[in-house]
Backbone as a chain_set.jsonl record, in Angstrom:
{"seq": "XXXXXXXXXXXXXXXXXXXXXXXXXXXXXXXXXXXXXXXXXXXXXXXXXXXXXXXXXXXXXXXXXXXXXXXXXXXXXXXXXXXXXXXXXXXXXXXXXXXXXXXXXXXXXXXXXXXXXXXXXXXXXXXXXXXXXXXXXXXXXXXXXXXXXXXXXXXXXXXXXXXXXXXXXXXXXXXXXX", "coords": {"N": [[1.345, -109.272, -17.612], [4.511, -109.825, -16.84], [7.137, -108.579, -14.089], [9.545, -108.611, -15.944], [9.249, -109.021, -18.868], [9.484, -107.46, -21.683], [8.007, -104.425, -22.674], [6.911, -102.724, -25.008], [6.77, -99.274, -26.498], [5.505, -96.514, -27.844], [6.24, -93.0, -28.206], [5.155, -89.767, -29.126], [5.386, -86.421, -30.32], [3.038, -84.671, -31.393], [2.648, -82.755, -33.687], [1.818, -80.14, -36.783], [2.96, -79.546, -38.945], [5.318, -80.693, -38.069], [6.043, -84.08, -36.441], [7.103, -85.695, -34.159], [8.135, -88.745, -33.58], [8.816, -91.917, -31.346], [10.27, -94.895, -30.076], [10.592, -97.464, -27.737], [11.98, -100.111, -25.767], [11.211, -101.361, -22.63], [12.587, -103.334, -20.534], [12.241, -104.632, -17.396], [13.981, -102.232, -15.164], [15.844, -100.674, -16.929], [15.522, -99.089, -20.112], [15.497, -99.176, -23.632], [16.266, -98.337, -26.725], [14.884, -98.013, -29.91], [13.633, -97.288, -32.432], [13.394, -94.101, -33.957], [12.158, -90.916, -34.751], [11.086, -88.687, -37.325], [7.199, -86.747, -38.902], [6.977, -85.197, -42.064], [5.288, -83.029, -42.863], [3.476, -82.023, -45.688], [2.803, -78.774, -47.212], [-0.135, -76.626, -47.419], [-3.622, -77.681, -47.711], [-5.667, -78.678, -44.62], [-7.006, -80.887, -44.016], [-5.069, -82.836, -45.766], [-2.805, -82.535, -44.405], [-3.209, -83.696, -42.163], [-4.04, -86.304, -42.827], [-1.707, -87.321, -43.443], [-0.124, -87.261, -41.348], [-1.851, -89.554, -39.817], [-1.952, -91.557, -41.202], [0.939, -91.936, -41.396], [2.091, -92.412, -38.997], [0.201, -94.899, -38.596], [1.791, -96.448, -40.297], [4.305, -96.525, -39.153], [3.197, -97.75, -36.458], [2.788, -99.836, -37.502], [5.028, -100.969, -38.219], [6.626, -101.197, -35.911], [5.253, -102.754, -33.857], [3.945, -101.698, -31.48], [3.269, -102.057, -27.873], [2.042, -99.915, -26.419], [0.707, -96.103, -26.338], [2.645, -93.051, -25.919], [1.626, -89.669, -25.961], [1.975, -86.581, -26.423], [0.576, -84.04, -23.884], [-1.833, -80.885, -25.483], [-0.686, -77.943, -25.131], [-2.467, -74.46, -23.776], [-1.736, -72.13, -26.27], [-0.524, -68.431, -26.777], [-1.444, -67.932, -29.44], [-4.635, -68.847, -30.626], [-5.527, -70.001, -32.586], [-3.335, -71.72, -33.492], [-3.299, -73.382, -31.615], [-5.328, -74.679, -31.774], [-5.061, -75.941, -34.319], [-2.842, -77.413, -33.855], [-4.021, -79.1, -31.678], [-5.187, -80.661, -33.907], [-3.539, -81.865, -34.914], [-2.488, -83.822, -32.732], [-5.095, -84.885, -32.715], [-5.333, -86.578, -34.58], [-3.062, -88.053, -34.864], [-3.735, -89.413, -32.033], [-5.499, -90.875, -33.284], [-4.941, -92.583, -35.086], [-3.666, -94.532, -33.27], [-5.374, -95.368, -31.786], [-6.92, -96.347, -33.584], [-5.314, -98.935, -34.263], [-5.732, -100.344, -31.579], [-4.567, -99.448, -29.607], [-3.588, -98.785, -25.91], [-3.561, -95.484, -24.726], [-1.96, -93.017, -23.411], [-1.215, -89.853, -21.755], [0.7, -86.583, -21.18], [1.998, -83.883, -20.035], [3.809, -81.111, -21.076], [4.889, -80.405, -19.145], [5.211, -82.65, -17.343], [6.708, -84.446, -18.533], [9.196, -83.438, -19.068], [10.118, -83.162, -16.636], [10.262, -85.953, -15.938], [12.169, -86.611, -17.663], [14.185, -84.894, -17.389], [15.069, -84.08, -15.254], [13.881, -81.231, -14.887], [10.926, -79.317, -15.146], [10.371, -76.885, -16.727], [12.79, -77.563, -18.699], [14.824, -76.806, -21.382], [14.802, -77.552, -25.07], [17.172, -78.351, -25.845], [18.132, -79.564, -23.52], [16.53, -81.459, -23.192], [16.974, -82.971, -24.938], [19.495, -83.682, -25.251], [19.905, -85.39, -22.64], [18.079, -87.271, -23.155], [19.56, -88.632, -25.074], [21.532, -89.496, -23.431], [20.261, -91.281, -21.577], [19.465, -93.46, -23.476], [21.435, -94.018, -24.217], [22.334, -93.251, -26.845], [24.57, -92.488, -29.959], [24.798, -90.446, -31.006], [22.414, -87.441, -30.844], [19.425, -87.504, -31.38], [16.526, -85.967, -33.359], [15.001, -82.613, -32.578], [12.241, -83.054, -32.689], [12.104, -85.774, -32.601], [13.337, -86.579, -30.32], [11.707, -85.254, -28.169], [9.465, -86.921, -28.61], [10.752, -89.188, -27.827], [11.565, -88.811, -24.893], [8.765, -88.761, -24.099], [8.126, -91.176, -24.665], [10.022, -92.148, -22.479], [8.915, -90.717, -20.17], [6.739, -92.537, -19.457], [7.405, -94.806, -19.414], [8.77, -94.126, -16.924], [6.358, -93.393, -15.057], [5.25, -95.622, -14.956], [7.034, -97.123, -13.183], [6.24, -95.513, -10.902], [7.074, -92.737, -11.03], [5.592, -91.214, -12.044], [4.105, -89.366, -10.741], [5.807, -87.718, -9.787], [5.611, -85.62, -11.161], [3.366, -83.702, -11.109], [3.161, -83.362, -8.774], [2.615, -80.855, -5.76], [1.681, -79.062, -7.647], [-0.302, -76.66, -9.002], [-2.98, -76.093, -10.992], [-3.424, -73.593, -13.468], [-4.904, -71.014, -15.41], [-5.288, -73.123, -17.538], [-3.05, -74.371, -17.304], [-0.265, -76.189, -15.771], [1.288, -74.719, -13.107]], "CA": [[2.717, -109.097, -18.037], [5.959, -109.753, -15.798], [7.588, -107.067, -14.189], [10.493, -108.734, -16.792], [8.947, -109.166, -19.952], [9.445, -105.934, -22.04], [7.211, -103.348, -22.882], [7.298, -101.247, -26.483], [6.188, -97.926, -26.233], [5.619, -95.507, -28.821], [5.866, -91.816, -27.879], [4.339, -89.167, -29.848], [5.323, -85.306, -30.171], [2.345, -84.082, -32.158], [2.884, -81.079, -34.662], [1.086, -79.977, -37.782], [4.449, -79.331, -39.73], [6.513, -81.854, -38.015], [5.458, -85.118, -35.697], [8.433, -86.746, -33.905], [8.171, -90.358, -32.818], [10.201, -92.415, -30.914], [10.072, -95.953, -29.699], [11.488, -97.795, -27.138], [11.32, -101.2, -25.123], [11.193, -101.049, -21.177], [12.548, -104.491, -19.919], [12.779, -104.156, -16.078], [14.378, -101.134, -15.145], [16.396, -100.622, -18.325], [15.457, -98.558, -21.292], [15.928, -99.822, -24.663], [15.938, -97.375, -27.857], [14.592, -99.386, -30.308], [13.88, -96.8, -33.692], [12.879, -92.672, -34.022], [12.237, -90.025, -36.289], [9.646, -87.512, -37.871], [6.601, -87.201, -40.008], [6.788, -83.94, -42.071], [3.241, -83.091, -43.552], [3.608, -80.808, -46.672], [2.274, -77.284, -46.936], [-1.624, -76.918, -48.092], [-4.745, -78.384, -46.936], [-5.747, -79.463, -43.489], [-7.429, -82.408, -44.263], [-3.711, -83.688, -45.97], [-1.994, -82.694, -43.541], [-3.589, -84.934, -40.892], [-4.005, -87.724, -43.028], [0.095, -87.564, -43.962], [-0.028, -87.426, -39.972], [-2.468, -90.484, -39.416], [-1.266, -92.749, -42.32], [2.572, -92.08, -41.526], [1.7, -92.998, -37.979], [-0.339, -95.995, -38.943], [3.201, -97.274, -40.82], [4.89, -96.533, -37.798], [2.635, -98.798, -35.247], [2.519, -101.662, -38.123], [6.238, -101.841, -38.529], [7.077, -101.386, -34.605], [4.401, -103.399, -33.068], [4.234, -100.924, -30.072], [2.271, -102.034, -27.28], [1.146, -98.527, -25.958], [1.005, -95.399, -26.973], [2.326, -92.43, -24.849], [2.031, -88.458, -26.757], [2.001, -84.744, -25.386], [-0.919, -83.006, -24.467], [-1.586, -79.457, -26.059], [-1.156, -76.646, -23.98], [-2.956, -73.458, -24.542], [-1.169, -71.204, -26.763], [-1.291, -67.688, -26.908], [-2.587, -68.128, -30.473], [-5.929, -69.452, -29.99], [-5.423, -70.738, -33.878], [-2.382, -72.529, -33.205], [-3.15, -74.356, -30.334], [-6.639, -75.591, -32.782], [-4.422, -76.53, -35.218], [-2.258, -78.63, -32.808], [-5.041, -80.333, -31.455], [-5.803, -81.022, -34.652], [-2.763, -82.919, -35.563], [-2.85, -84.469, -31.698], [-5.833, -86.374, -32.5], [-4.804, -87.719, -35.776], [-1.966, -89.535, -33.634], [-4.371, -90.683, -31.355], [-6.356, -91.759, -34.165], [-3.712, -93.986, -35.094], [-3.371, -95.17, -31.72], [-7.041, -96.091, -31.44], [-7.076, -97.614, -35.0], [-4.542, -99.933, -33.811], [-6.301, -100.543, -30.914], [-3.708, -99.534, -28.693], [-3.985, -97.586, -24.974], [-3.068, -94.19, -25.206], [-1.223, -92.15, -22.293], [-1.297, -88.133, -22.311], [1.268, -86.028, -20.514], [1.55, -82.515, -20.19], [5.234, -80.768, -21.658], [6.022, -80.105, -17.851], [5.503, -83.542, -16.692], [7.534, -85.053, -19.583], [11.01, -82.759, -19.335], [10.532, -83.027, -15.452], [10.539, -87.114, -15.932], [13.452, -86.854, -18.115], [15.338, -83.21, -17.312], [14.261, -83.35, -13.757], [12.823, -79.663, -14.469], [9.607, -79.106, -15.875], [10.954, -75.999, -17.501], [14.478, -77.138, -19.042], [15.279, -76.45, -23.047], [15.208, -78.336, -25.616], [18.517, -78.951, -25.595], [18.236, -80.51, -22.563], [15.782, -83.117, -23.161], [18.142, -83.927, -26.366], [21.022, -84.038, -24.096], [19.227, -86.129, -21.336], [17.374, -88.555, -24.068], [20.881, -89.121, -26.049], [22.355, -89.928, -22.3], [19.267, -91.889, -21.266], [19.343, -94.293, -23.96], [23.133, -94.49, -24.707], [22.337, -93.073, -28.293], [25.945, -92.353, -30.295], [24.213, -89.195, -31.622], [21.798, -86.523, -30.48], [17.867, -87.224, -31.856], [16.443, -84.471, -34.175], [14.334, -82.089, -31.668], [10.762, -83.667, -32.942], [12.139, -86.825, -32.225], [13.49, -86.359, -28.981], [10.534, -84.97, -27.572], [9.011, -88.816, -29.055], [11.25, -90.257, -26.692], [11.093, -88.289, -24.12], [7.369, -88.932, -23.87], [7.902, -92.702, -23.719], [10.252, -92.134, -21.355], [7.689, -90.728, -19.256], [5.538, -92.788, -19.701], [8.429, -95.48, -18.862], [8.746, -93.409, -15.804], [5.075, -93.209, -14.903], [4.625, -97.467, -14.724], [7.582, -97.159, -11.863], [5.895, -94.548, -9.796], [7.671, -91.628, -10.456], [5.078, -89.868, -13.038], [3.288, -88.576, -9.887], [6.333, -86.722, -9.088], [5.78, -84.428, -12.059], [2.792, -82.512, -10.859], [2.992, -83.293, -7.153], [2.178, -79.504, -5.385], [1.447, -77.634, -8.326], [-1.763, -76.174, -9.225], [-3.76, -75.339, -12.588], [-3.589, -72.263, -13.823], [-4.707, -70.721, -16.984], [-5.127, -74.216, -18.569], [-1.386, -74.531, -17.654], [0.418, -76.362, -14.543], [2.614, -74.045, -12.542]], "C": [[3.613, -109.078, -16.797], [6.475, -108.584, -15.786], [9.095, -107.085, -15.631], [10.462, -109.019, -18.316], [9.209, -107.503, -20.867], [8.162, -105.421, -22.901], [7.533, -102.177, -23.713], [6.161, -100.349, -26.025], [7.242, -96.861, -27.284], [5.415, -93.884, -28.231], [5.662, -90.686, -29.078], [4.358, -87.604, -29.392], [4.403, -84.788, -31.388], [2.711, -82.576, -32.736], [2.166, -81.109, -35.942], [2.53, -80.117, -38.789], [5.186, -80.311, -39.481], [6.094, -82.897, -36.999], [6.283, -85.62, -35.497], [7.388, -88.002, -33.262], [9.033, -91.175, -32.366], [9.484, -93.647, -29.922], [10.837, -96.705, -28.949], [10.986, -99.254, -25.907], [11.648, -100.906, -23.51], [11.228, -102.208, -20.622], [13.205, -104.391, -18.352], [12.654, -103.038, -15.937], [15.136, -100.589, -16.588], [15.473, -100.327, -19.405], [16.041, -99.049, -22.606], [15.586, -98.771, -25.428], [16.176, -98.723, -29.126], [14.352, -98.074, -32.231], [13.019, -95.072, -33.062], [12.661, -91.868, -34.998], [11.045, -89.007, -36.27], [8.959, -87.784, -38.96], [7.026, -85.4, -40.5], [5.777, -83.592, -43.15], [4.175, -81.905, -44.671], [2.708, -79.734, -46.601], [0.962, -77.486, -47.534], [-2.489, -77.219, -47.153], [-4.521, -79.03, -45.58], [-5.583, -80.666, -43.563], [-6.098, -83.476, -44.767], [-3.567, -83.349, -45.17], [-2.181, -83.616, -42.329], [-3.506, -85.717, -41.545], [-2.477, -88.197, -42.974], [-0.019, -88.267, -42.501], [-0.555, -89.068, -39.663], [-1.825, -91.743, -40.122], [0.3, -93.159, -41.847], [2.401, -92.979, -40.167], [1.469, -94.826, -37.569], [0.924, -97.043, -39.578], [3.827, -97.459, -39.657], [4.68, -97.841, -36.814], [3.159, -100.124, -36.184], [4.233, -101.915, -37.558], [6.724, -102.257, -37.465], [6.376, -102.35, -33.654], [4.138, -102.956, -31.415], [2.963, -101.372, -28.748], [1.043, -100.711, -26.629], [1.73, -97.476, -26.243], [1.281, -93.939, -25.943], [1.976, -90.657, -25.895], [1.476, -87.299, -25.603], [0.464, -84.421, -25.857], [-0.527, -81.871, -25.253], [-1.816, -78.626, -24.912], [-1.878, -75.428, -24.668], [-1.97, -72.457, -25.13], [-1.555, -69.714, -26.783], [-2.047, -67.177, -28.229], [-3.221, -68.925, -30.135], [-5.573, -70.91, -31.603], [-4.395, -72.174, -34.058], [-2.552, -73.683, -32.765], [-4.8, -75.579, -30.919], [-5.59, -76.702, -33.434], [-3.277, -77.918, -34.669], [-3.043, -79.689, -32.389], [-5.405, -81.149, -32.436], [-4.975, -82.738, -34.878], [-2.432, -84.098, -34.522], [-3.883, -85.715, -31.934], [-5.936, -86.954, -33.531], [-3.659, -88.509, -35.376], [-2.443, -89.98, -33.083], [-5.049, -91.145, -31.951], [-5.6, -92.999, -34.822], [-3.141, -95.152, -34.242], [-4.708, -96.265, -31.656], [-7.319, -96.842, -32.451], [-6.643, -98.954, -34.806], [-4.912, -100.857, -32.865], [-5.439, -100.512, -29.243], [-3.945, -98.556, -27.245], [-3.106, -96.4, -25.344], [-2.694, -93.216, -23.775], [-0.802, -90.62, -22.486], [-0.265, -87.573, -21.338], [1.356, -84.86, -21.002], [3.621, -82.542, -20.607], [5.916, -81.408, -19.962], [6.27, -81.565, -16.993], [6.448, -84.243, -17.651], [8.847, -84.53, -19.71], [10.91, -83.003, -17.604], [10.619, -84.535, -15.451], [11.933, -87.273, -16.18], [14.566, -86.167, -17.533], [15.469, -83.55, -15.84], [13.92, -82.155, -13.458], [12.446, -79.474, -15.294], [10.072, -78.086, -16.975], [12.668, -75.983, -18.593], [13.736, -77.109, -20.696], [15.247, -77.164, -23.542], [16.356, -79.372, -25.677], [19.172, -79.99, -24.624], [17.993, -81.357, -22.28], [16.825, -83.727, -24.675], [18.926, -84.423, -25.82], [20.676, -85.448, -23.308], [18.143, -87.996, -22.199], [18.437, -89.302, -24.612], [21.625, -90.08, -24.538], [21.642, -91.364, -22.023], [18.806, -93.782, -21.723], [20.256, -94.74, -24.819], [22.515, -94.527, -26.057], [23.982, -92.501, -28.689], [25.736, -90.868, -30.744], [22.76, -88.915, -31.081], [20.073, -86.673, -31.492], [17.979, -85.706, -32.531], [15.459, -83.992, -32.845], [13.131, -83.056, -31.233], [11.175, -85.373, -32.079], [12.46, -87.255, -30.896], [12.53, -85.975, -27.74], [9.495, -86.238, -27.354], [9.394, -89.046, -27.943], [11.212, -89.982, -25.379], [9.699, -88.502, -23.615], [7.044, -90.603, -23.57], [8.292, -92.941, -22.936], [9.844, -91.6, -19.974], [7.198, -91.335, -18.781], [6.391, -94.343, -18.921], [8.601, -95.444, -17.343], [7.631, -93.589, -14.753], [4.888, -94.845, -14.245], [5.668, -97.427, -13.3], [7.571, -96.072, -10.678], [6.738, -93.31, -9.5], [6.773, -90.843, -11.466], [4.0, -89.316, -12.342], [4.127, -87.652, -9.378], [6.607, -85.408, -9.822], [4.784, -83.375, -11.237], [2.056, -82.349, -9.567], [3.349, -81.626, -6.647], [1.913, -78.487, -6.521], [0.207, -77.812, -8.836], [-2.226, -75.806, -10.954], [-4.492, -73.962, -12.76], [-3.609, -71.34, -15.001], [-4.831, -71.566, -17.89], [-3.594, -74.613, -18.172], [-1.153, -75.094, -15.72], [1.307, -75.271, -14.168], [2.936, -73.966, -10.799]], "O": [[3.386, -108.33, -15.847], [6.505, -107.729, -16.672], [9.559, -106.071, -16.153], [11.498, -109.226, -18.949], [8.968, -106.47, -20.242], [7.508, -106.116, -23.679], [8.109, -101.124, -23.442], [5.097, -100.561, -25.443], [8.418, -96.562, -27.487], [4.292, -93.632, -27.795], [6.234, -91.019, -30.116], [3.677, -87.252, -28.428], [5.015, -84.471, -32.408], [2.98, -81.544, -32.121], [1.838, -82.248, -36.272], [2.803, -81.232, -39.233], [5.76, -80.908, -40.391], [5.381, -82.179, -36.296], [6.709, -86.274, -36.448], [6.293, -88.021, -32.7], [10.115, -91.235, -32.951], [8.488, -93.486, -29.216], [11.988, -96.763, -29.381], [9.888, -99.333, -25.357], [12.512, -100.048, -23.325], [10.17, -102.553, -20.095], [14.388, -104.136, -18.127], [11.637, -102.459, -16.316], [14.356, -99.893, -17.237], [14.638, -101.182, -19.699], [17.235, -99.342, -22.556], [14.629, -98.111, -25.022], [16.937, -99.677, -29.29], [15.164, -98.332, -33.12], [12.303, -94.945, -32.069], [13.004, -92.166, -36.143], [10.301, -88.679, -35.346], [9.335, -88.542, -39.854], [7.299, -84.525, -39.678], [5.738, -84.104, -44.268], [5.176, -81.226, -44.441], [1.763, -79.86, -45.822], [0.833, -78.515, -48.196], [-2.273, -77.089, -45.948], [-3.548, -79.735, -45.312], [-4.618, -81.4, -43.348], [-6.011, -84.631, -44.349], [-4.451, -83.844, -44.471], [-1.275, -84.15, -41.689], [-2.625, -86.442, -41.082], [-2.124, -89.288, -42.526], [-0.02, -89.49, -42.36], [0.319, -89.843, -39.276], [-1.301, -92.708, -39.567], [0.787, -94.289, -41.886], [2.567, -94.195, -40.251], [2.049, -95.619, -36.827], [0.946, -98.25, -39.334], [3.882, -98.582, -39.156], [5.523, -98.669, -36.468], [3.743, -101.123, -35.763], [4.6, -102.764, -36.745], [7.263, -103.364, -37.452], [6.994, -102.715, -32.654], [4.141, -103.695, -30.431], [1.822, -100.921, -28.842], [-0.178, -100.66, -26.481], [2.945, -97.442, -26.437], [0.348, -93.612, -25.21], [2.417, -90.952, -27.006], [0.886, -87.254, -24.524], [-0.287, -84.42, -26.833], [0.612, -81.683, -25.679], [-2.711, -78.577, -24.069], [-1.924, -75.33, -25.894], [-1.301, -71.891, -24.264], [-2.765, -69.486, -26.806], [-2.943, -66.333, -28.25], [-2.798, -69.819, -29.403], [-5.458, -72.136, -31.585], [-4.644, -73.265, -34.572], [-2.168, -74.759, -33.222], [-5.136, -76.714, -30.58], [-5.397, -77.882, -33.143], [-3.107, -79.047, -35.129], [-2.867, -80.884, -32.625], [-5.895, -82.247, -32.172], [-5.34, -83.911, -34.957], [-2.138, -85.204, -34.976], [-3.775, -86.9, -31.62], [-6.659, -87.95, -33.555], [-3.529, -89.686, -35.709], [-2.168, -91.179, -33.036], [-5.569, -92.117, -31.402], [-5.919, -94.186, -34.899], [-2.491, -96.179, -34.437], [-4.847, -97.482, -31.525], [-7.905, -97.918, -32.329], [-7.316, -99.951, -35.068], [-4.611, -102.041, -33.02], [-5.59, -101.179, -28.219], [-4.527, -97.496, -27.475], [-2.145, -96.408, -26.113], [-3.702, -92.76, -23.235], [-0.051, -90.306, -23.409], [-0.332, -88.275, -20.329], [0.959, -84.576, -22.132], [4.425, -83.467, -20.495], [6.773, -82.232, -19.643], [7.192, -81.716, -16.192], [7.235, -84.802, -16.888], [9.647, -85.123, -20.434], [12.074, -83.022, -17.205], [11.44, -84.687, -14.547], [12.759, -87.796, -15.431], [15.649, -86.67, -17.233], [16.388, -82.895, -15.35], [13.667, -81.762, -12.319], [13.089, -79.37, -16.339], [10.141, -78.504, -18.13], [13.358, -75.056, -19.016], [12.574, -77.311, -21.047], [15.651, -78.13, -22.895], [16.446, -80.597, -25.6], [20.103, -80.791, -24.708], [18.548, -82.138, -21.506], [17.136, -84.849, -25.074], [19.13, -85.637, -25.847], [21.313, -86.478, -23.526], [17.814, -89.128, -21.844], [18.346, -90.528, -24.666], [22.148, -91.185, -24.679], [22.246, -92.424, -22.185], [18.31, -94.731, -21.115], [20.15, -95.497, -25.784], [22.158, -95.613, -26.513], [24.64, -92.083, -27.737], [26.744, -90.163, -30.789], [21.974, -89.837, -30.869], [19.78, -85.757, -32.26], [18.793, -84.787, -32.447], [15.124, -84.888, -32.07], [12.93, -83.622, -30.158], [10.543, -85.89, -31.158], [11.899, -88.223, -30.383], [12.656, -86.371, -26.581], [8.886, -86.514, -26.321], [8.611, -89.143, -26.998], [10.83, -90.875, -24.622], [9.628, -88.344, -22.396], [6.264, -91.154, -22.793], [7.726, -93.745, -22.195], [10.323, -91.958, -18.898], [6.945, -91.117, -17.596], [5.885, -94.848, -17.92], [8.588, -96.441, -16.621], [7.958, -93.923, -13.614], [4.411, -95.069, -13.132], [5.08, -97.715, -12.258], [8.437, -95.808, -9.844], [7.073, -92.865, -8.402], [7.215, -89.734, -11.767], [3.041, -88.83, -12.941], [3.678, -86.782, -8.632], [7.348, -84.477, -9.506], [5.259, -82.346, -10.756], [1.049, -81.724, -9.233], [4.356, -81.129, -7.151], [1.928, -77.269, -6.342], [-0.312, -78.9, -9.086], [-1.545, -75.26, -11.822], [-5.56, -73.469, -12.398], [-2.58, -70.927, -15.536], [-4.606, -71.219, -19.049], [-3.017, -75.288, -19.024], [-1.681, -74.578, -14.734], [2.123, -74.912, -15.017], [3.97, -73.44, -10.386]]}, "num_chains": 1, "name": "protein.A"}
């Protein structure tokens, strides 16, 4: 691929309850916002709730034709249960990924708001702010979805050598960068 040909990329905020996604082309330097949104699983059973996750997903890739796939790792929570249950719904997105047959790219929260925010630690609000700016949107992404984009824009980030400047001097600690 030319450094000028563009490059879709699907990003992927995994949640059990809610799953943002967000898609976007990368021709050159230039960012393209291309479609976004959420899955939202209904209450009940595991087993639905991932599939809602995997299936909705699976619509997703067909309709977008995304070449690669970027989504958030899980960090450890201090529910142990939680942070299961996350994983859970994590690898029913990458199961969608891999169905497809697409590569799959992992980033941690802190490298993904420090791509976008430039600090590992900013707010929500800030990667909304900074995603809406980013990709000259007219309106503000829903959270879930913002986080999506955010993650391709990482990942965006990452191919022009700056997604080493997320967790350049910091150490692992606890399961957790700091």
């Amino acid at each position: 691929m030319t450094h000028s040909s563009p490059a879709r990329i699907l990003g992927i905020d995994p949640g059990l309850r809610i799953t943002g996604f967000g898609v976007l082309d990368k021709v050159g330097q230039k960012l393209i916002y291309v479609a976004s949104g959420f899955i939202k699983t209904p209450g009940g059973d595991l087993p639905e709730r991932l599939k809602v996750i995997l299936n909705s997903l699976r619509e997703v890739i067909e309709m977008h034709q995304p070449q690669l796939v970027a989504i958030e790792k899980v960090f450890v929570n201090v529910n142990p249960q939680s942070t299961l249950l996350l994983g859970q719904a994590r690898g029913a997105a990458i199961c969608a990924a891999v169905l497809a047959s697409l590569p799959v790219a992992e980033y941690t929260a802190l490298q993904v708001k420090q791509a976008v925010v430039g600090n590992g630690h900013a707010k929500k609000e800030q990667v909304q702010d900074m995603v809406q700016r980013l990709l000259e949107l007219s309106d503000s992404p829903s959270p879930d979805a913002a986080d999506a984009l955010a993650c391709a824009i990482c990942h965006a980030h990452a191919g022009m050598g700056m997604g080493q400047l997320a967790t350049k001097g910091l150490r692992m600690r606890n399961g957790r960068l700091s």
